[in-house]
N, C-alpha and C positions, 0 to 999 in steps of 0.2 A: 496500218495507216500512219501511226503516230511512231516520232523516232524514239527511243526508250530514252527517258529523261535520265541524266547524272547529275551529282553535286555540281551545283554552280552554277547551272540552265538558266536565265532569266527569261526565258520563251521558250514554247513549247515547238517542237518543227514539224514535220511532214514527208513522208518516205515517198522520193519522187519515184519510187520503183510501182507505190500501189497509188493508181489514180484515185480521185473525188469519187467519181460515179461508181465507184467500187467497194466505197464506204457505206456499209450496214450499217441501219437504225433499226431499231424495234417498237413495238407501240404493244397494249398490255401485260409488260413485264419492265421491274425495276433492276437498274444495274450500277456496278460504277466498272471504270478503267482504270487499270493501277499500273498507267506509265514508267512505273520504277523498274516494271518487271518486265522480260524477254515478249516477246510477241509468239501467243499461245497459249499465256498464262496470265490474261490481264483482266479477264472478268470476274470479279468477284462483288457479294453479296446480291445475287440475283436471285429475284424474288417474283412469287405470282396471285397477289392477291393477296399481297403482304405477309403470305409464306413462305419460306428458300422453297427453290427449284430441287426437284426430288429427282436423283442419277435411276431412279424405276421408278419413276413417275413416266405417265404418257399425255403429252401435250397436242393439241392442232396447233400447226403456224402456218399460215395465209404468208405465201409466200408466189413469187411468178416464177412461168416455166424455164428462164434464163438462171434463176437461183438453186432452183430444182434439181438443176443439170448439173450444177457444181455441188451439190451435196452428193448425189449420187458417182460422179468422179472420185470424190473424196470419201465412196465408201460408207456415209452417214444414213444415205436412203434408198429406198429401191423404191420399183413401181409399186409396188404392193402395199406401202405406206401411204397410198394418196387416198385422199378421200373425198374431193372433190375435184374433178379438171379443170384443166387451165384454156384448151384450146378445142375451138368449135368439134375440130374434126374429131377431138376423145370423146365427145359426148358431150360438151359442155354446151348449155342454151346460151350463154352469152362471151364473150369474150372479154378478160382482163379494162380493156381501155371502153368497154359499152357500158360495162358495171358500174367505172367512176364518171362516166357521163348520169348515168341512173342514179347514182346518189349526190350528185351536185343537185342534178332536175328537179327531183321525185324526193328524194331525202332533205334536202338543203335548199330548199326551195330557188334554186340558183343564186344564193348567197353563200361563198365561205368567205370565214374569217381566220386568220390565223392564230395559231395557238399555241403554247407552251408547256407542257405536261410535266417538265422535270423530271423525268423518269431516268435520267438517267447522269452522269458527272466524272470529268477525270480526276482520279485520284493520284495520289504517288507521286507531286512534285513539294519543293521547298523552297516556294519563293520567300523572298525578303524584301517586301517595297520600300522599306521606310531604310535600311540599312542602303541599299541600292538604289534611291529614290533617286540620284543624279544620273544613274544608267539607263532606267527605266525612261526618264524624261530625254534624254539624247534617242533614244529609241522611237518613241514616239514625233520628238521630232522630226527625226528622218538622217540625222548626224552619224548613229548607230545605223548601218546600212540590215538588213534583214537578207541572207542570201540565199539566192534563188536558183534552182537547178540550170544548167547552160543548155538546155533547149527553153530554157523557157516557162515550161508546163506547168513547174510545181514552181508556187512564189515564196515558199518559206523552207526550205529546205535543208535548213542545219540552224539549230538553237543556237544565241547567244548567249556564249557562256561567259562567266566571270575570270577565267582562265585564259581565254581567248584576248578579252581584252587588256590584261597582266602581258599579255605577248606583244600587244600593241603600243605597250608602253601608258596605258590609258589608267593605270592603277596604281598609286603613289604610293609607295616603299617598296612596290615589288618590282626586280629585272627577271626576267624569263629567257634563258637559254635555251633552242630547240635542236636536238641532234636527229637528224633524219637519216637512216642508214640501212642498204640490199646487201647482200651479198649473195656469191653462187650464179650470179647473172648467166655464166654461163656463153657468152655473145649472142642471146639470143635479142638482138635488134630486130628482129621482123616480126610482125603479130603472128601467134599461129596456136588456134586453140585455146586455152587458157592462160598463154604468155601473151602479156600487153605488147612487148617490142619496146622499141627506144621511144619512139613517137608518143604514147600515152604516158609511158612512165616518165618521161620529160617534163608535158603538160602536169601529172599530177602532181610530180614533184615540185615545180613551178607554183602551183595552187596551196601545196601545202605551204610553202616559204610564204609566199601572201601573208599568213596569218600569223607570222612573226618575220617580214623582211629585213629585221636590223639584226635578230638574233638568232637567227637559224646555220646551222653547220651541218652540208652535208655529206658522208663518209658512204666506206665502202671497206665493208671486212673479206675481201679479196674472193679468188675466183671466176675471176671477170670476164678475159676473154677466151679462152677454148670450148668449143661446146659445135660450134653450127658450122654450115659450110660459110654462109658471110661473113665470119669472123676469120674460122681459120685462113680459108683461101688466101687471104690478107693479113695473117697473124697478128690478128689483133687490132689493126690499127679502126676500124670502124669504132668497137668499144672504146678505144682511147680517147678518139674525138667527141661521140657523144656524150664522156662524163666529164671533159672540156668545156663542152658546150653548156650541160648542165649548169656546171661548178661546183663537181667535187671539191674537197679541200683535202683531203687525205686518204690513204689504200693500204689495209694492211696486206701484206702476202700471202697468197694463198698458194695451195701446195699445186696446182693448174698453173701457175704464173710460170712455174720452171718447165713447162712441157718442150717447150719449143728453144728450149737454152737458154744459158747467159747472155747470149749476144742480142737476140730477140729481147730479151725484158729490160735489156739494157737501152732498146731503143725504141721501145714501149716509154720506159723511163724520161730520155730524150721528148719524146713528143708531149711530156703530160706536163700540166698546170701545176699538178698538187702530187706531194708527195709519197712516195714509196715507204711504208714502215716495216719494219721487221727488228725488235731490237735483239731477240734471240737467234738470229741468223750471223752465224760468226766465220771469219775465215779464217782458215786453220792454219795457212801460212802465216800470218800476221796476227792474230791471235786478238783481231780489233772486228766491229760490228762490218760487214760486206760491203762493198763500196755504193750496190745498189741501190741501198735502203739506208734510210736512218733511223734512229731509235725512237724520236720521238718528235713532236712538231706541238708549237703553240699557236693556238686561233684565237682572236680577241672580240668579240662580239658586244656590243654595247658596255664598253669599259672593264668588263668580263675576261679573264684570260682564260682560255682552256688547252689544260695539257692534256694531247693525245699521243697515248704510246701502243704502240704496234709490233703486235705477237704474233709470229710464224707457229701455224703447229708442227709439234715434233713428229707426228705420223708421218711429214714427207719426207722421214727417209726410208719410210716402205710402198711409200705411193707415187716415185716418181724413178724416172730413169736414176740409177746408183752412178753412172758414169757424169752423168749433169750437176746432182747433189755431194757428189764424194769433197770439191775442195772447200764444205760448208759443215759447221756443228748445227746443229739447231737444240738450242739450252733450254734449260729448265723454265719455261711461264713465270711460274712463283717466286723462282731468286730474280728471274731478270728483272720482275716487276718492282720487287722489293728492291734491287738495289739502285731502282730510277726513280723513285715514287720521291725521297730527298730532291734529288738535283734538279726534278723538274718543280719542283715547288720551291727550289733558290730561283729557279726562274721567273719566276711571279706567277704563276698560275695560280688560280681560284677555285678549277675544279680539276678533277684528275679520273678520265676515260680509260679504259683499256680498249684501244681496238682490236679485235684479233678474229686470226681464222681459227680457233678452238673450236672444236665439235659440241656438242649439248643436245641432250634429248629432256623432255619433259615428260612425264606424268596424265595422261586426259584425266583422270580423277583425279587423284591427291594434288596434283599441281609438283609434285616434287622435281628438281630439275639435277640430273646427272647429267657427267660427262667431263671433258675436259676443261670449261667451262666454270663449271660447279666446280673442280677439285680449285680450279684458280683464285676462285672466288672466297675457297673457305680460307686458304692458305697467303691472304697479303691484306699488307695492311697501308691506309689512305688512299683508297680507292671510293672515286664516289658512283661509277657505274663500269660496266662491261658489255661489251657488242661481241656476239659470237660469231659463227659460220658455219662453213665444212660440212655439216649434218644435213643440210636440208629440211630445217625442221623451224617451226613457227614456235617461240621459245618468250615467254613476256613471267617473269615473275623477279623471285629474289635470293638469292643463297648467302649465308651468312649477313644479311642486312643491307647486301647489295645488289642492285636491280640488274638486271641478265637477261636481255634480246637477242632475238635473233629472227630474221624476215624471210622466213620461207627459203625459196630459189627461184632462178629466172626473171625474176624484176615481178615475182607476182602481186609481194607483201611489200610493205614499208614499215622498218621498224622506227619509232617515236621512244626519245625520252625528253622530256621537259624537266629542266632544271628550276626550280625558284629562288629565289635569293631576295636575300632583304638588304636596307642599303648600306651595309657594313659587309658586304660580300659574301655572307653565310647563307651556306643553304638551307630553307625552311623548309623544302619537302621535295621530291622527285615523282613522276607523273612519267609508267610508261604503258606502251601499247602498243599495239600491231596493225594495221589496217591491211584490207584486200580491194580494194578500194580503185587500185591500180586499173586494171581491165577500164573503171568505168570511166576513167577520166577521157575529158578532152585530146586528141594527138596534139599537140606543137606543133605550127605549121613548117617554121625553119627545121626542126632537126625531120618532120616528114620528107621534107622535101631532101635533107641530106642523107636519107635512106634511100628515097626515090633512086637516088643517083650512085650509089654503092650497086640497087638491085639493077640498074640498067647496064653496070659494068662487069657484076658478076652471071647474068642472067644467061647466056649464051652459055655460059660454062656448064650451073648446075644446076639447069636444067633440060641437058642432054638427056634422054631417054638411052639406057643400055640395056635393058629386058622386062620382062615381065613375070610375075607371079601370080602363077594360079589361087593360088592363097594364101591368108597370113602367116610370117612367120613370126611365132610369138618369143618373145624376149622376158618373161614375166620368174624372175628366181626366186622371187615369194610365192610362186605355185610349186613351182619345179627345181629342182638339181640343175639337170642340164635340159636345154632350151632348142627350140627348132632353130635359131639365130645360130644360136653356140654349136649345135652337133653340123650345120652347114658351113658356117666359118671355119670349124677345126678339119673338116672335111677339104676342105679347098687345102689349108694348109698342109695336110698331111700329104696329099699328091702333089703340091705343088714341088717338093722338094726331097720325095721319095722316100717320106719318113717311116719309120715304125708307127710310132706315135703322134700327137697332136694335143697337147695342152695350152690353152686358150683364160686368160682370166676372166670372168665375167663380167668384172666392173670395167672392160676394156669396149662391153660391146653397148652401147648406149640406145637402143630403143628395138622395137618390133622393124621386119619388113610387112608393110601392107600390101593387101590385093591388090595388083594393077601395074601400071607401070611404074620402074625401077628408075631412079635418076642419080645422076653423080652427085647433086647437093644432100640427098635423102644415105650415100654411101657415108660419105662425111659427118652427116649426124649419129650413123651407126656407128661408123670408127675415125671418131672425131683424132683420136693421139695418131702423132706420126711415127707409130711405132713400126721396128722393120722384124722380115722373117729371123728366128735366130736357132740352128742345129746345136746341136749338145747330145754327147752320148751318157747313157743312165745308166746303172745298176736295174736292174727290174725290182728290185730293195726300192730305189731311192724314184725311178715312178710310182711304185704302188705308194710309198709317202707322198707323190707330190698328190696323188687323185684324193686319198683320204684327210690332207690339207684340205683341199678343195670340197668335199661333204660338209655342207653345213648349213644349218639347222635355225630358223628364224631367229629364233631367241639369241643365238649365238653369234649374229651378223655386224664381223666389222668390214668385209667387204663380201661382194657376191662370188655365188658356188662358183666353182671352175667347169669348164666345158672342156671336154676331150675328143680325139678320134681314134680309131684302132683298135679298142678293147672293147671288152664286155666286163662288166661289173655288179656283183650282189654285193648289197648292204646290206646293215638291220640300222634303221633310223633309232630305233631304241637303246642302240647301245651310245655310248661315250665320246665322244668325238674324241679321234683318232684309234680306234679301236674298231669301227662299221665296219668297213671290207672283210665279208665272207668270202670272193671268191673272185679272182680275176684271171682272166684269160684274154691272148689275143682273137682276131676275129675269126679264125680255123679252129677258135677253142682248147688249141694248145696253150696250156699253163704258162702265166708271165714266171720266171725263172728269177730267185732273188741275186745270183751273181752272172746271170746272161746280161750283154751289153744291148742296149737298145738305139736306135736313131731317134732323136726324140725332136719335133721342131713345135718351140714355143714364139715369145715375141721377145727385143730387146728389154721392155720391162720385166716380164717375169725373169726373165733368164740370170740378171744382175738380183735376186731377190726380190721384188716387187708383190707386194700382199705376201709379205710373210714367207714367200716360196723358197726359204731357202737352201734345198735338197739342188735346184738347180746350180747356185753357185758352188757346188761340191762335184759337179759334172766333168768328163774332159771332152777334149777336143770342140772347145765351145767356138762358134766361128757365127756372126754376123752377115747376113746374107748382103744388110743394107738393100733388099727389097722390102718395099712396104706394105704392109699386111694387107691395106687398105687398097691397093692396087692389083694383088693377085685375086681381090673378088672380085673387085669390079673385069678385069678382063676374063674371068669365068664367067661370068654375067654374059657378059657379050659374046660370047664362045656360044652358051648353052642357049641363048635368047630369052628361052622361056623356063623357070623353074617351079618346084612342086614340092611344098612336105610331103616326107611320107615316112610311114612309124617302122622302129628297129629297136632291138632289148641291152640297148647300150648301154643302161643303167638300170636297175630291178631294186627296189625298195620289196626283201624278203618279209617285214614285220609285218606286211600287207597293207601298208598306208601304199597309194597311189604315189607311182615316184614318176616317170618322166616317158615320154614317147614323142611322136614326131618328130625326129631329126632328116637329114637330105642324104640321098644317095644318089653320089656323085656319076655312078654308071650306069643307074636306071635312068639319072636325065637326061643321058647322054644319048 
């Protein structure tokens, strides 16, 4: 019920998610609340007759049948534990509401009075009245507004903290810088499950600027637009406008910005407000930073300058088409940073951000934070924060004494850092976090309404109905090797172009098909890249390297397994990566040959190297179909109407850990 107090709280708030009437009292037992502490863990020294409460002790609690019900939900009671009913029909002579008529009547001689027991107190805050005594009294007047949940319900819904009004400008010697920053968005503008869309995360971003609207800068550590069929269909330009509309201020590059070419992000570029960074993106012909990007950009926020410099990760020269990235280096993080961290502070900057799409993974216990990220972080110096990306991952700590976020994907999380500063422009302390907060905000009625009108334009398109499925096809490579997605995709591809083979990368194919009906927008989300068919003949050597590339083991994951068609394959998951394949044959079971030529049809990404594959760029007769992968399902779709997994021994994990089944066959559907 109560929101868990922090340093600085000058009021206590109230979780508009758990109503009043849902707030438990007790009456002969003593207790306190230790609002310091998580919800679950806040009752302590509770006592019964001025003893502590005994964990095999057995107690009666007079409780009604509605509280009843939720213990027994939650496992705490069964019927067997009652000892007296509640409702006529169990057996009870009187009913709950007759009983407190009978003892108002008959006990209280129809006189109560009300009464105080103190049994019970919250504990776990640290007010300061006397130190805060002008906040307090602006509070009480009603100057300090108290804020109240946006339906209404709940009238106290977030503490006033002493932070908050530092941001307000309300606290003399401190300025408060707030950088609010997503990444990985992905284009998902539309709400859909646990993605807010543009429409809430607009609003809450809006809400969070409120509480520093003079000091707040908000960024974007790239990613942003490929992902949905509303973005692509339009490359892009939806996300564009709505972080226009927002007021981004700055984007570093992310390694999805090049999907669609130079020319595209060139006019991505064109339509946007706020800057493009990348300062380790370099052009090889001129040997100067890319014309698209700039290095670095300054923002001035209440007399505050902030330099933000903007780092491309270097993994996009394995995670993007090689023919789109070939006339770019992408440099080292840690010298680039080092040899800008100078020149932007001859520019007057105060503080000094790295934006970047670096990857970082964290720690759920130790908190330790790896990755690319972290390595940046131990390796430069005058740096006073770092915003990451690429990973996916909700990332809030410190590496080397410097603070290191990162928000999720999708527009789920918003990451927070507050800067403090005293009035000689140093900073006294940095403040970050994460919120998920997004889902619950408010829509924006403007950027709703310029969704509205995107989906009214794109709607006829995808959501064209082209078939149906019997049942799910699962996409999940942290269960499996290869996938019901993946063994039907490489399936289509393999006939599509009369291959031997069929290798498919996994991180190409982006979500499950669900039971029911198949639509063009739902095609899209599957194989969001515009990638096309691409032939290449192999060594049966240099397939069997590219499938044993493609083995790979959770712990081991820098991108997802690969998916194949046309072979059968024994592993042993116990052995070494690149060392598994016991046994590979084509589908007649004749022995793949190590210097027999194969027909092997992958996509333009793999084929140029893409995840590391590069057994392909060692191939000959390599030839570009320039049909789009994304296009030969959908017209198999349509062809077959209705599809159906069904299991084949395409991959066998021998060590006898469960490896993979349900894949498609393409002539049983037929």
């Amino acid at each position: 019920y109560y929101n868990q107090y922090k340093e600085g709280d000058l009021t206590i708030s109230f979780n508009p998610d758990i109503r009043a009437y849902n707030y438990d009292m007790f009456a002969g037992v003593n207790y306190e609340i230790d609002i310091s502490k998580p919800a679950g863990s806040r009752i302590v020294n509770l006592t019964y007759k001025g003893e502590p409460v005994k964990d095999d002790a057995v107690y009666k609690l007079a409780i009604n049948d509605y509280r009843f019900g939720t213990l027994k939900s939650l496992g705490l009671a069964t019927d067997e534990d009652k000892f007296y009913p509640s409702k006529e029909e169990e057996g009870a002579q009187e009913s709950l509401r007759t009983l407190i008529l009978k003892y108002v009547q008959e006990v209280k001689k129809g006189v109560i009075t009300p009464t105080v027991d103190n049994n019970w107190r919250i504990i776990g805050t640290n007010f300061d009245y006397e130190k805060y005594k002008e906040y307090y009294d602006q509070i009480k007047s009603g100057e300090i507004k108290i804020p109240t949940s946006f339906d209404g319900r709940t009238p106290n819904v977030k503490s006033i903290n002493i932070n908050d009004l530092a941001k307000l400008g309300k606290v003399k010697g401190t300025t408060v810088i707030s950088l609010l920053s997503i990444n990985d968005f992905h284009g998902n503008i539309v709400e859909s499950g646990k993605n807010p869309g543009a429409a809430r995360l607009a609003g809450h971003l809006k809400d969070e600027k409120a509480a520093n609207p003079e000091g707040t800068i908000i960024l974007s550590a790239g990613d942003m637009y490929q992902g949905t069929a509303e973005s692509n269909l339009l490359y892009g330009e939806p996300v564009q406008q709505m972080m226009n509309m927002i007021g981004f201020e700055a984007m570093a590059i992310g390694n999805h910005e090049f999907d669609w070419g130079i020319e595209a992000l060139e006019k991505l570029k064109s339509q946007s407000k706020f800057p493009f960074l990348g300062a380790n993106i370099i052009d090889k012909k001129t040997g100067k930073i890319a014309d698209f990007v700039k290095p670095y950009t300054i923002v001035e926020k209440k007399g505050i300058k902030v330099g933000i410099i903007g780092i491309a990760t270097p993994e996009t020269l394995t995670k993007t088409k090689a023919d789109i990235i070939e006339p770019y280096d992408f440099r080292d993080p840690a010298e680039t940073v080092n040899a800008l961290v100078p020149e932007v502070k001859k520019a007057g900057a105060d503080i000094i951000v790295v934006l970047s799409h670096l990857g970082a993974m964290q720690d759920a216990n130790t908190k330790e934070i790896t990755g690319e990220a972290a390595d940046l972080a131990k390796a430069v110096k005058g740096v006073d924060a770092i915003i990451s990306g690429h990973s996916h991952q909700t990332i809030d700590g410190k590496v080397n004494g410097i603070p290191v976020v990162q928000a999720y994907y999708n527009g789920r999380s918003v990451a927070h850092i507050d800067i403090y500063l005293d009035d000689n422009k140093k900073i006294t302390k940095i403040e970050t976090y994460v919120d998920d907060n997004v889902i619950k905000a408010q829509e924006d009625s403007e950027m709703k309404s310029y969704i509205n009108t995107i989906m009214e334009k794109l709607g006829p398109i995808k959501n064209e109905v082209i078939g149906k499925a019997t049942a799910t096809f699962n996409h999940d490579t942290a269960e499996t090797q290869v996938t019901p997605v993946g063994n039907f995709v490489t399936d289509i591809m393999r006939k599509a172009v009369n291959a031997d083979i069929a290798i498919q990368n996994g991180g190409g194919l982006r979500r499950d098909i669900p039971e029911g009906d198949i639509t063009i927008g739902l095609m899209y989300e599957l194989l969001p890249f515009d990638n096309t068919l691409f032939t290449i003949d192999l060594t049966g050597k240099q397939v069997k390297e590219a499938i044993e590339h493609g083995i790979i083991l959770n712990n081991e994951k820098t991108f997802r397994p690969g998916q194949f068609s046309g072979l059968k394959v024994k592993y042993d998951s116990s052995k070494p990566r690149g060392q598994r394949i016991v046994e590979i044959t084509l589908l007649d079971g004749t022995p793949l040959k190590d210097d027999k030529i194969y027909k092997v049809v992958t996509n333009d990404f793999q084929a140029t190297g893409g995840d590391e594959y590069i057994m392909f760029t060692q191939g000959k007769n390599t030839f570009d179909t320039n049909i789009p992968v994304r296009e030969i399902i959908i017209n198999e779709i349509k062809k077959l109407k209705v599809i159906s997994p069904v299991v084949d021994d395409r991959l066998i994990d021998v060590s006898g850990k469960t490896s993979m089944f349900v894949p498609f066959d393409l002539d049983m559907a037929a």
